[in-house]
N, C-alpha and C positions, 0 to 999 in steps of 0.2 A: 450583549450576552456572549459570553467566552465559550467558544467550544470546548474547552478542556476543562472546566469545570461548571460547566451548567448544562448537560447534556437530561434533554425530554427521555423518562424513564418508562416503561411497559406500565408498569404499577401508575405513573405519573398520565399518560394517554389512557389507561382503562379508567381510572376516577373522571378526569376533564369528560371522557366518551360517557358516560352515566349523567353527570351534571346535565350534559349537552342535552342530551338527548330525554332525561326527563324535566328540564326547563323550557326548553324553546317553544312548546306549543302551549306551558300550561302560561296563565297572564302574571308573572313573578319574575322575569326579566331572567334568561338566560344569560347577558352580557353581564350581567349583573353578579348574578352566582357563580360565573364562569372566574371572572376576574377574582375574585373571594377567592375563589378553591385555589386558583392560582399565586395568589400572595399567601394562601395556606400551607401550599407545597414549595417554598419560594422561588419561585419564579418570576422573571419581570417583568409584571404587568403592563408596561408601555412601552417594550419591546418590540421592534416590527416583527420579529421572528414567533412571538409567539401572540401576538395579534394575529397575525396570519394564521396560524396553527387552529385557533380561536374559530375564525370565521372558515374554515377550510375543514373540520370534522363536523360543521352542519350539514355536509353534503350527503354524510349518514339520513340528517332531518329531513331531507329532500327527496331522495331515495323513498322513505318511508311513506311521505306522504304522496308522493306517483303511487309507489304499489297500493296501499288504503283506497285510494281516490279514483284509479284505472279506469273504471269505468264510466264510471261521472265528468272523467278531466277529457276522455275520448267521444264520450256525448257532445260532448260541450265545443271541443274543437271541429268536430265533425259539424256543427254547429253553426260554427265561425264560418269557416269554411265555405259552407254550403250558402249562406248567407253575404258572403262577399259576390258570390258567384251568379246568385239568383234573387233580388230584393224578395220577390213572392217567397223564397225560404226562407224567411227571418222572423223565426219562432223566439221566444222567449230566451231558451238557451242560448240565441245567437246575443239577444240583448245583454245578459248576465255575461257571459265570454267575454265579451268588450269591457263591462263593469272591469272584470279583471284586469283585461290589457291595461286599461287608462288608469286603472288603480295602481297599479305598481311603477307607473312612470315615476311621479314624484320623488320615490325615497332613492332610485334610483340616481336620477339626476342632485340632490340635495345630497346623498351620501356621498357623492362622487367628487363635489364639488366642495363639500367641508371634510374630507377624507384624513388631512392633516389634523386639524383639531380633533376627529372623533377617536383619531388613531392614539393624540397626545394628551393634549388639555382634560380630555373630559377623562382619559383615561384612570381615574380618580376615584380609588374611595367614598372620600367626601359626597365626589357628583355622585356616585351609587348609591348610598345612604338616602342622600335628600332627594334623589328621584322615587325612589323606592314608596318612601313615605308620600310625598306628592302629587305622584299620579291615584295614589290609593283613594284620593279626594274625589279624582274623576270618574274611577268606577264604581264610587258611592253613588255618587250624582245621576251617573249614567246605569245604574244598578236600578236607582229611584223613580226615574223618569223611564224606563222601557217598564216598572211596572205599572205606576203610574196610565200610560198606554195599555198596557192588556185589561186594567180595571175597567178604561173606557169603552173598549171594544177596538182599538185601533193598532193591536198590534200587524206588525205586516211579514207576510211568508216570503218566501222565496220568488214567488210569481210577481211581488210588487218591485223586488230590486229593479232602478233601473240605472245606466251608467253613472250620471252624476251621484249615485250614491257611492258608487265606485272609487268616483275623483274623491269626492269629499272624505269616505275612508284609508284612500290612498296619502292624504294630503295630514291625515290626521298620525298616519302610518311615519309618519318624516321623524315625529316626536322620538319613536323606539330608538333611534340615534342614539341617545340621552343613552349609555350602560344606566340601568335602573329604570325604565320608565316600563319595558315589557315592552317587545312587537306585539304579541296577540293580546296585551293588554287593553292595546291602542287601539288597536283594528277592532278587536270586539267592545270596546266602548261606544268608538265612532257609532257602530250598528247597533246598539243597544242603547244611543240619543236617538235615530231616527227612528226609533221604534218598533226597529226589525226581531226576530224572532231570534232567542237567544242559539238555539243550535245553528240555525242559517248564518247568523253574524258569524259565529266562531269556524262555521264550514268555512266561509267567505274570508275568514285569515287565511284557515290553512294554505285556501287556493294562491292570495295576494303572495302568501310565504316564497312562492314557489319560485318566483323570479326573484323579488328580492334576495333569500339566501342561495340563489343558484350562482348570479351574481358576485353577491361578497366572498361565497366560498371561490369560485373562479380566481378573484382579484386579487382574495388572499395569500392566493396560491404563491405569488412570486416574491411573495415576502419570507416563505418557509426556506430555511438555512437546513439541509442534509443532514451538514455536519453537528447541528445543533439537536436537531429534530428527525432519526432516522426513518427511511420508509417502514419499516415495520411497527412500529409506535404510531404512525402517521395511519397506517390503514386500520389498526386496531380501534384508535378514534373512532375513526367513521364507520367500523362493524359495529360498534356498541353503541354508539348514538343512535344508528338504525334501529338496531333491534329493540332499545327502548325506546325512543321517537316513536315506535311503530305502535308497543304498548300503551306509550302515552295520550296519542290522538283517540285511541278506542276507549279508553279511559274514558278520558272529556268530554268527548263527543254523548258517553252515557249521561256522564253529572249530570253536563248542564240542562239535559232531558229536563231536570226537576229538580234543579238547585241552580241559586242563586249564586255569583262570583264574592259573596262576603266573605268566606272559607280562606280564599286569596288574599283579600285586599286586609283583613285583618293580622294572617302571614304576613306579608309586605310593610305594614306597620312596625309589627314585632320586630322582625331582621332589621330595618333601618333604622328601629330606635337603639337594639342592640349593637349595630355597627355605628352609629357616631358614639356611642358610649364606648366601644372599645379603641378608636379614632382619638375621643377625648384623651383620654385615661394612658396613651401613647402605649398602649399593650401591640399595637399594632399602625405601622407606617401605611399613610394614602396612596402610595408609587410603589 
């Protein structure tokens, strides 16, 4: 990416900051849309420079979800806490806390370690397309089976989470790698196979969210090129991923009160049948 002629525009950061920040939490794959907007505005998408850019205006998404979450995330730490300190204080919250830590190990170590292909190879059209459509299988499935569970009587609240549901959401969280597969896709599928309670699953991304994009945005950080990408474009990202990141979680967190993720995954469909079709059709290059 030439600094003299490919320089990240205001207009160019305020669109990505919008994408960002009303995809990351909804289950429709942020990297996903992110990448698209960006071969929309052409931009190169397997660029370290704007890979990084990528993962470094979700700290907008981060942001938002600490101030949303504040007091919940302060319960819960206090929690921890108090629970390391004193076994007789290991209330529930302390057990859920942990859920989280042990959940977000995985994608951490997995994303770190295939960092080079997620950055390259996958960085792909194509792999957006058919992830897109693909996982939409899973949150049928997983759509089917947590109702499935409330018909029986067995859905389960928040007081049932225990760590290994954590790992095993954390483990299924490694998938959102995949541009196209959705992070909260994932995370709240996982929770909605073990028959957890649709708003708890989806809290229970948010929270997972928290380390993993604190992380990537961190990482990405040292991939952003100045001269390509100036600080002013750079923070405007991340004000406007906030402030819709921040509308978006309030959003979903109402939906899924009383609606089902079909609304998504039928989305999800659509976009990925209409991106290999434009993929097909060479209206538009995979890189």
């Amino acid at each position: 990416m030439d600094a003299g002629n490919a320089v990240l525009t205001y207009l160019d950061a305020l669109i990505l900051g919008i994408v960002e920040g009303l995809t990351e939490y909804l289950p429709v794959s942020s990297t996903g849309h992110l990448t698209i907007a960006e071969k929309l505005l052409g931009l190169p998408i397997d660029n370290p420079t704007v890979t990084g850019y990528t993962a470094t205006i979700q700290i907008g998404a981060i942001l938002a979800t600490l101030l949303y979450f504040r007091t919940k995330i302060l319960r819960l730490f206090r929690a921890w806490v108090a629970g390391l300190r004193n076994p007789e204080a290991r209330t529930h919250d302390y057990t859920l806390a942990w859920a989280v830590v042990v959940g977000s190990l995985p994608v951490g170590i997995v994303g770190f370690l295939g960092r080079h292909v997620i950055e390259g190879a996958l960085r792909s059209l194509w792999v957006v397309a058919i992830a897109l459509i693909a996982w939409s299988l899973v949150m049928w499935i997983a759509e089917r089976r947590y109702e499935g569970a409330v018909a029986k009587g067995n859905e389960r609240s928040e007081d049932d989470i225990t760590i290994r549901d954590g790992l095993i959401i954390g483990l299924v969280q490694c998938f959102s790698l995949i541009p196209g597969v959705s992070r909260s896709g994932a995370t709240i599928s996982a929770g909605l196979l073990s028959g957890v309670n649709r708003v708890v699953a989806t809290e229970l991304s948010f929270f997972l969210a928290i380390p993993a994009l604190t992380a990537a945005g961190l990482f990405g950080l040292k991939d952003v090129d100045t001269a390509v990408i100036p600080l002013g474009p750079m923070i405007l990202g991340i004000v406007i991923s906030f402030v819709v990141a921040y509308a978006s979680i309030a959003w979903l967190l109402r939906f899924v009160a009383s609606n089902s993720l079909r609304v998504f995954i039928w989305y999800r469909i659509a976009l990925g049948v209409v991106l290999l079709v434009v993929l097909s059709m060479g209206w538009m290059t995979a890189t």
